[in-house]
Structure formats: C-alpha cells, structure tokens
SERO-4910 file (N, C-alpha, C, O; in steps of 0.05 Angstrom, whole numbers):
BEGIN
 pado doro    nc1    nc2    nc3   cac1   cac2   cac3    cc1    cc2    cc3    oc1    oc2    oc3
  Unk    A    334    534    159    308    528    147    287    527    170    296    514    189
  Unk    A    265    535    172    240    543    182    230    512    183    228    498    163
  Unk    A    224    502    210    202    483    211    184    477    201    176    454    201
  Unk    A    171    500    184    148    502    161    159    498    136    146    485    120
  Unk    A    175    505    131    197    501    106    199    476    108    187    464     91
  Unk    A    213    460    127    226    436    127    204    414    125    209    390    120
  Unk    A    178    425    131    159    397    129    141    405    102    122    392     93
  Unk    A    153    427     91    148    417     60    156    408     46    142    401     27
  Unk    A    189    401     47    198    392     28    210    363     46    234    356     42
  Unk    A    190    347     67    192    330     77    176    306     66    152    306     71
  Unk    A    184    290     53    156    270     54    160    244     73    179    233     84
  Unk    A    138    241     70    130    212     87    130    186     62    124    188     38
  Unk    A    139    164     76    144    138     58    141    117     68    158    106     83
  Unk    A    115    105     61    105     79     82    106     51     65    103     52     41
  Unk    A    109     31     75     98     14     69    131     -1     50    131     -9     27
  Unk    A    158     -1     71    176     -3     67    183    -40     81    181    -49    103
  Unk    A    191    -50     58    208    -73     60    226    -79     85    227    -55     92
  Unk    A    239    -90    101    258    -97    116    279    -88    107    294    -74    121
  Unk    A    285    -94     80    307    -94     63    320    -65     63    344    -60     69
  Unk    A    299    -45     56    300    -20     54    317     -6     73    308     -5     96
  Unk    A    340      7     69    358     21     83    351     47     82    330     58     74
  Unk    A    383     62     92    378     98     90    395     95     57    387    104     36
  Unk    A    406     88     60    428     87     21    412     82     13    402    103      5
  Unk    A    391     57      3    374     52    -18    353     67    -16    344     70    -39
  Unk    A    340     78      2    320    106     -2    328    134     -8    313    152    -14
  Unk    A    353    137     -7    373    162    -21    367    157    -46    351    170    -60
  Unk    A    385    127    -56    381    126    -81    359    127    -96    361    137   -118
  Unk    A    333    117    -85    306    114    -93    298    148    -98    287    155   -119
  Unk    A    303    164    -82    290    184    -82    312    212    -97    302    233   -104
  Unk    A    335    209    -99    357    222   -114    351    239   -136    357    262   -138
  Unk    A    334    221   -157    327    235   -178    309    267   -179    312    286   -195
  Unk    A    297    264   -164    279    283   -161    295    310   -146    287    333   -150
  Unk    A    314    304   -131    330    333   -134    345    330   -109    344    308    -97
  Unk    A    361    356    -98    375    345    -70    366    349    -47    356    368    -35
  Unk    A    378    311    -41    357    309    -11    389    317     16    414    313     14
  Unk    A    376    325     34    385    339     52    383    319     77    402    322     92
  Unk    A    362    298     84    365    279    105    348    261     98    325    269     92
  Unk    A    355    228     96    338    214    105    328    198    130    348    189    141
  Unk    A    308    191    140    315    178    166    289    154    166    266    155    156
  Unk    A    301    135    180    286    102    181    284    105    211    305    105    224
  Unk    A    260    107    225    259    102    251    248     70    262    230     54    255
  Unk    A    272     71    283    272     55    299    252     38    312    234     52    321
  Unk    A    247     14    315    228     -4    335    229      2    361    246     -6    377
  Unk    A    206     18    366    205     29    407    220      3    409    245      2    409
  Unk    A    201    -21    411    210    -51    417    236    -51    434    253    -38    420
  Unk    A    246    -57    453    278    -63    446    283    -81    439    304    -86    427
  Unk    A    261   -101    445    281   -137    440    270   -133    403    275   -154    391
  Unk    A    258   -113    385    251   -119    362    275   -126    354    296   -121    366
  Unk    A    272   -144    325    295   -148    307    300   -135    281    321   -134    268
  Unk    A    264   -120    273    262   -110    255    285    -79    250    288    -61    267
  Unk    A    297    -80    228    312    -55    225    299    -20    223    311      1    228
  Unk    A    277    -23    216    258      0    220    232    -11    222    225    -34    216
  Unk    A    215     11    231    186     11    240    163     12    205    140     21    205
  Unk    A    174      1    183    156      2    158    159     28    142    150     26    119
  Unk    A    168     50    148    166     76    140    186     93    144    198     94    166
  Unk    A    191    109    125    208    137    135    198    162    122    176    169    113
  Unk    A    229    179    124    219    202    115    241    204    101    260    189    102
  Unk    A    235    238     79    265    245     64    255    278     59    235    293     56
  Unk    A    282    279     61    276    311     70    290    324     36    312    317     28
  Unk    A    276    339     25    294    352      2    303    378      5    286    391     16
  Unk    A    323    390     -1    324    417     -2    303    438    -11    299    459      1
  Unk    A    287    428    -36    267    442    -48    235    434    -45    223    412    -50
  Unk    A    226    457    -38    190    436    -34    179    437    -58    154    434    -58
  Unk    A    191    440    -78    185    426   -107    188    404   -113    173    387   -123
  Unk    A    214    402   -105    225    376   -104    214    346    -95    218    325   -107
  Unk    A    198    352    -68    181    338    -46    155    329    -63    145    307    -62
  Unk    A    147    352    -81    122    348    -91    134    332   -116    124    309   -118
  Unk    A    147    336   -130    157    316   -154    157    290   -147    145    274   -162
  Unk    A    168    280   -124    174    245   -113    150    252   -102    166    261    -86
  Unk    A    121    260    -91    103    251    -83     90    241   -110     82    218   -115
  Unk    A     92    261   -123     70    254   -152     84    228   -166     69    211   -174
  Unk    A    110    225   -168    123    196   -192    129    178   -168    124    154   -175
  Unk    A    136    179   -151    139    153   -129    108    137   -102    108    115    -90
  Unk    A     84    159   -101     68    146    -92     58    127   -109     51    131   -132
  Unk    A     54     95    -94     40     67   -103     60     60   -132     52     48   -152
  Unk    A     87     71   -126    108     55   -138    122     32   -122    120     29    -97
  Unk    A    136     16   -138    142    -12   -126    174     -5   -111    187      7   -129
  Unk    A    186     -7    -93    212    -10    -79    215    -45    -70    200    -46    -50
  Unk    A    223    -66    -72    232    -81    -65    215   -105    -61    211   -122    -44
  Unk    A    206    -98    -86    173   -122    -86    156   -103    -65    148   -119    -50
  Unk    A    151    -87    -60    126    -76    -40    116    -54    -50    133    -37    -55
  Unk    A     87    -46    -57     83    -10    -71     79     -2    -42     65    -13    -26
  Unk    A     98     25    -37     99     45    -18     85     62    -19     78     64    -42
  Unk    A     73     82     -5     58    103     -2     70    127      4     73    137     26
  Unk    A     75    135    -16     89    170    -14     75    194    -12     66    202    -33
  Unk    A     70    215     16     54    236     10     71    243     37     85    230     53
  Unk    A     61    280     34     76    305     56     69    293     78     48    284     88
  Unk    A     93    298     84     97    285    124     82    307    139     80    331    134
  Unk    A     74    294    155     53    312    174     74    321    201     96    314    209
  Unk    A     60    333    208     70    343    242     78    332    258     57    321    265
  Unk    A     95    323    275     91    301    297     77    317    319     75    342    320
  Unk    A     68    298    336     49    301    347     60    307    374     76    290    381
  Unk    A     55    329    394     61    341    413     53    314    433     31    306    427
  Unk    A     66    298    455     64    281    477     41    299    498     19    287    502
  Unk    A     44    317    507     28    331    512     -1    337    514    -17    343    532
  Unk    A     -6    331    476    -28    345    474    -54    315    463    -44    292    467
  Unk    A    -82    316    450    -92    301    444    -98    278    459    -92    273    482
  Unk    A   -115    259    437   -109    233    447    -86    218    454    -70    225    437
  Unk    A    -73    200    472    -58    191    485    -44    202    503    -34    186    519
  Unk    A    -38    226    508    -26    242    524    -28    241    560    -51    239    569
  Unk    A    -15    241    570    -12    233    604    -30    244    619    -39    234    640
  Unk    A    -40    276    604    -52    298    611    -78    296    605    -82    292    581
  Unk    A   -109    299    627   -133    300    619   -140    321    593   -132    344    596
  Unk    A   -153    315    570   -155    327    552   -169    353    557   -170    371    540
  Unk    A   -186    355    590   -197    390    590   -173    403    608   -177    427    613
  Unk    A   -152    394    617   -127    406    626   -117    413    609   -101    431    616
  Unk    A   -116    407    572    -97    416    557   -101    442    550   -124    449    544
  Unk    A    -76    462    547    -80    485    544   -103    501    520   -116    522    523
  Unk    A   -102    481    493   -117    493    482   -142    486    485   -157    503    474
  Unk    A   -155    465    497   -174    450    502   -199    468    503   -218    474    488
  Unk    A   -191    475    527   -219    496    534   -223    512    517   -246    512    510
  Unk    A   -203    534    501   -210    552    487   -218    547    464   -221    566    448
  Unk    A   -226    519    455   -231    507    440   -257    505    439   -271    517    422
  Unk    A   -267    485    465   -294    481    471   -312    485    491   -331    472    499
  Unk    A   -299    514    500   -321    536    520   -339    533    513   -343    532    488
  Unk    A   -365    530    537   -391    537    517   -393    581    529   -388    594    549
  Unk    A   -399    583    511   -413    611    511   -432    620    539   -447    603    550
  Unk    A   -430    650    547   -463    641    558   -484    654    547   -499    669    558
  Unk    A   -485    646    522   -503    646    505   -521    615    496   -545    612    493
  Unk    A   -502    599    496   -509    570    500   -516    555    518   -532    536    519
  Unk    A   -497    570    539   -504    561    569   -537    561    576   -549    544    588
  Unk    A   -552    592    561   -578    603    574   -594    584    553   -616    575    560
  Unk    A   -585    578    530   -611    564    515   -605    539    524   -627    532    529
  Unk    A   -594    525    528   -593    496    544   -605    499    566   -621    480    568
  Unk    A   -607    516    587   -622    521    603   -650    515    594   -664    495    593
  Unk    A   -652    544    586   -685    541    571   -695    513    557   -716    500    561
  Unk    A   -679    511    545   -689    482    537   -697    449    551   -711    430    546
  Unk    A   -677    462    578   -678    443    597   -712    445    609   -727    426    605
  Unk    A   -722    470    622   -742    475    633   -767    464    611   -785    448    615
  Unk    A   -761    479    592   -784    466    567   -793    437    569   -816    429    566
  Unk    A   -767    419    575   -774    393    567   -792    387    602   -815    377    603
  Unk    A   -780    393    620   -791    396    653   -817    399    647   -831    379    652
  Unk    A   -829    420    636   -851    421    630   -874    413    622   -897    414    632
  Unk    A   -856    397    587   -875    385    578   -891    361    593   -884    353    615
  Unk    A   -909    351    580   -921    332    594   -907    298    596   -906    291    572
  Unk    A   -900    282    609   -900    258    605   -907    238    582   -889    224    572
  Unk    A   -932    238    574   -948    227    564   -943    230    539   -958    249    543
  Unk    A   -936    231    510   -933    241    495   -960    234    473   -956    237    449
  Unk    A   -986    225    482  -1002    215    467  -1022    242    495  -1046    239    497
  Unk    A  -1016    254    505  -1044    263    523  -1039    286    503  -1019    289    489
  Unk    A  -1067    303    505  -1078    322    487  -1096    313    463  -1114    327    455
  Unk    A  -1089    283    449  -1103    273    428  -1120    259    431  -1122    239    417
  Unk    A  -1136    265    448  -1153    257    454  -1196    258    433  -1216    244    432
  Unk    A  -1187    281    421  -1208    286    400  -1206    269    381  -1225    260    369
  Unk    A  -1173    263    375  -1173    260    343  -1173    235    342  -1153    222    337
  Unk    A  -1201    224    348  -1208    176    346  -1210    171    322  -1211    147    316
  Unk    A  -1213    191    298  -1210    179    270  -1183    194    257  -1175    217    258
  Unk    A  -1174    169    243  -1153    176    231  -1160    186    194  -1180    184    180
  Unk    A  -1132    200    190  -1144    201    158  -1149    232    158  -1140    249    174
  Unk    A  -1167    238    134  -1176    275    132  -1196    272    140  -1206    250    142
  Unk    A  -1212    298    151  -1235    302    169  -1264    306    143  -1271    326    131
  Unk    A  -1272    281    143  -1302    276    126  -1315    312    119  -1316    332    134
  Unk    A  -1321    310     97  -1338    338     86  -1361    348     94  -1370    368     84
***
C-alpha cells in the first residue's frame, strides 16, 4: 500500500482517556470494517507515567472505511470522554518548517517558495526612491487651502 493510500484510510483519534488501550480502540473502531494497525504513541517524557500521549491512530484496509468511523465516531463518547475523529495528516518532516534545527531560508523548498522575482525586486526599488523623494512634511503644498469645506459660489 502507497503512503497516499495508507493515510487515507488512516484516521486520527484525540482526546483519549488513560484507560484507552490498542484492544479497546480495535474494538471501538471494528465495526466500520477491517482495520489493519492501530497505534497509541508513547510519552517523549521518560519519567512519564501516562500510557499514551491523549491520541492515536487506526489504520483501515479501506478508505471508505476511514471515512465511515470519521462520520459515526467524531464527538462520540469512549470512556466518559467525547474524542475527536478526523483523517490523519502527514507527519511532519524534522527537517523542514517551524521547529526544525535548520534556518528556515536553508530549507530546500524555502527559497523556491519565496524568491522575490526581478520584477519585484525593480518595483520595490522604485518605490523605495519615490518615497526618498517625497517631501517630509506631509502637510507642505496646502498651503492655499485655509478654508475648509466646498469652495463658496
């Protein structure tokens, strides 16, 4: 199965009890068709005591299937707690983005992202000189106009 495949018929499941194991989220999620892995991740923590981090995932064979337990199991109740069921997203490359070790204009896609043009480059320019230009003062030139209002008939 295709990485793209597999995170469709992956969902995400938050907002999980202590209580909540890998057997009782099989069971919870069973009905809806066959699941192929579930997984409860771990507390980075080491000294944690907690058995998982609030959340998991469940992987089904079918991404029909994925969408069935999103639609009848999101803001249903598991163990006195309503959980939050919707498609698991991507994990997130260490590498890349916010938090990453790496300056965010070192990242490979970074730049090709947010090159400026030199088309942009020249009107920022220009725009720069314009303002050089203008005057300081932003009240000099009005000097005629001592009455306010429309100009008398």
């Amino acid at each position: 199965m295709t990485d793209a495949s597999r995170l469709k018929s992956t969902v995400y499941v938050g907002g999980l009890h202590p209580a909540v194991n890998t057997n009782t989220l099989h069971a919870a999620f069973l009905p809806f068709g066959e699941i192929v892995d579930v997984s409860l991740p771990k507390p980075e923590a080491p000294s944690s005591t907690e058995p998982h981090r609030g959340f998991g995932y469940v992987e089904f064979e079918l991404p029909d299937d994925a969408k069935e337990a999103i639609d009848n199991m999101d803001q249903s109740e598991l163990y006195g707690r309503v959980i939050k069921v919707a498609p698991a997203k991507p994990q997130k490359e260490t590498t890349e983005g916010l938090g990453s070790k790496t300056a965010i204009w070192e990242q490979e896609g970074w730049l090709a992202k947010n090159a400026v043009s030199e088309e942009d480059r020249i009107a920022a320019e220009k725009a720069r000189m314009e303002a050089e230009t203008r005057p300081d003062d932003p009240m000099q030139g009005l000097e005629g106009l001592d009455v306010a209002g429309p100009k008398p008939l």
